[in-house]
C-alpha positions in Angstrom: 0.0 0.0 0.0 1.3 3.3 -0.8 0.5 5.1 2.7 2.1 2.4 5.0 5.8 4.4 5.1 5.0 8.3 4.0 4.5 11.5 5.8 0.8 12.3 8.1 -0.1 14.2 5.3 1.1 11.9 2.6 -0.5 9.1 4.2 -4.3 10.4 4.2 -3.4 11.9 0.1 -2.4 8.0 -0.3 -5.3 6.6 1.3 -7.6 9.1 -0.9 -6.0 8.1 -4.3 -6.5 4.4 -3.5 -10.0 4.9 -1.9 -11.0 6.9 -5.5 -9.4 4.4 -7.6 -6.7 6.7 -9.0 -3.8 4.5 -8.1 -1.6 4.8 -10.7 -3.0 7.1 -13.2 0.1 9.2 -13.7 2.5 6.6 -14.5 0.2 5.4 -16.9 0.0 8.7 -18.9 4.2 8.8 -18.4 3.9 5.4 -20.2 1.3 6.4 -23.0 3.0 9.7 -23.7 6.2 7.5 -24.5 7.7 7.8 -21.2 9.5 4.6 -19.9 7.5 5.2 -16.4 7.8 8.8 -14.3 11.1 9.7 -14.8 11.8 13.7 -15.3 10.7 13.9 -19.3 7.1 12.7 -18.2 7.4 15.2 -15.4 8.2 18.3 -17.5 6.1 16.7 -20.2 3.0 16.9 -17.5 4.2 20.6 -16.2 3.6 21.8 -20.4 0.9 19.8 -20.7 -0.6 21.9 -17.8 -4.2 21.0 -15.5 -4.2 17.8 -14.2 -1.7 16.5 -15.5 0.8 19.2 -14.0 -0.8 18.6 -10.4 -0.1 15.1 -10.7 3.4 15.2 -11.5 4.0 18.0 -8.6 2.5 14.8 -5.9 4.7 12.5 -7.9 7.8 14.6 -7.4 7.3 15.2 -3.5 6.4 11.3 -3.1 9.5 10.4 -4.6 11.2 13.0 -2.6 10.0 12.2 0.3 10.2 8.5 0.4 13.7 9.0 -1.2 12.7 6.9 -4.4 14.0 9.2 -7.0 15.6 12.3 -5.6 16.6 13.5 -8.9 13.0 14.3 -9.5 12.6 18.0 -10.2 9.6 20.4 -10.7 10.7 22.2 -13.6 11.0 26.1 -14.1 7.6 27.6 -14.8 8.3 31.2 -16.4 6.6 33.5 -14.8 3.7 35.1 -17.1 3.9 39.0 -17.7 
């Protein structure tokens, strides 16, 4: 299960995706857009592609972080709008 080793916080958002079914959603869309998995091209790939997807990749990033998974995980640079 993903809540058994995260954070409070990170716990209940784990609990939520699993209870909603959403489990994996975002490493499918890595995979469908190309991606070998969530690596950083899917994350900056979901950042351009913008709402969800760039939500999705932002929990991905601090889950990896956090659990020390991937800590070359990165939100990318998002220029800010004039």
């Amino acid at each position: 299960m993903l809540h058994e080793k995260k954070g409070k916080w990170q716990g209940a958002v784990s609990q939520d995706i699993e209870k909603k079914g959403h489990e994996g959603i975002f490493s499918k869309w890595c995979e469908r857009q190309g991606h070998t998995g969530v690596n950083q091209a899917c994350i900056d790939a979901a950042y351009e592609a913008g709402a969800p997807w760039r939500q999705r990749a932002s929990l991905a990033v601090t889950f990896s972080q956090g659990k020390g998974g991937a800590p070359s995980l990165s939100r990318p640079e998002i220029p800010e709008k004039k």
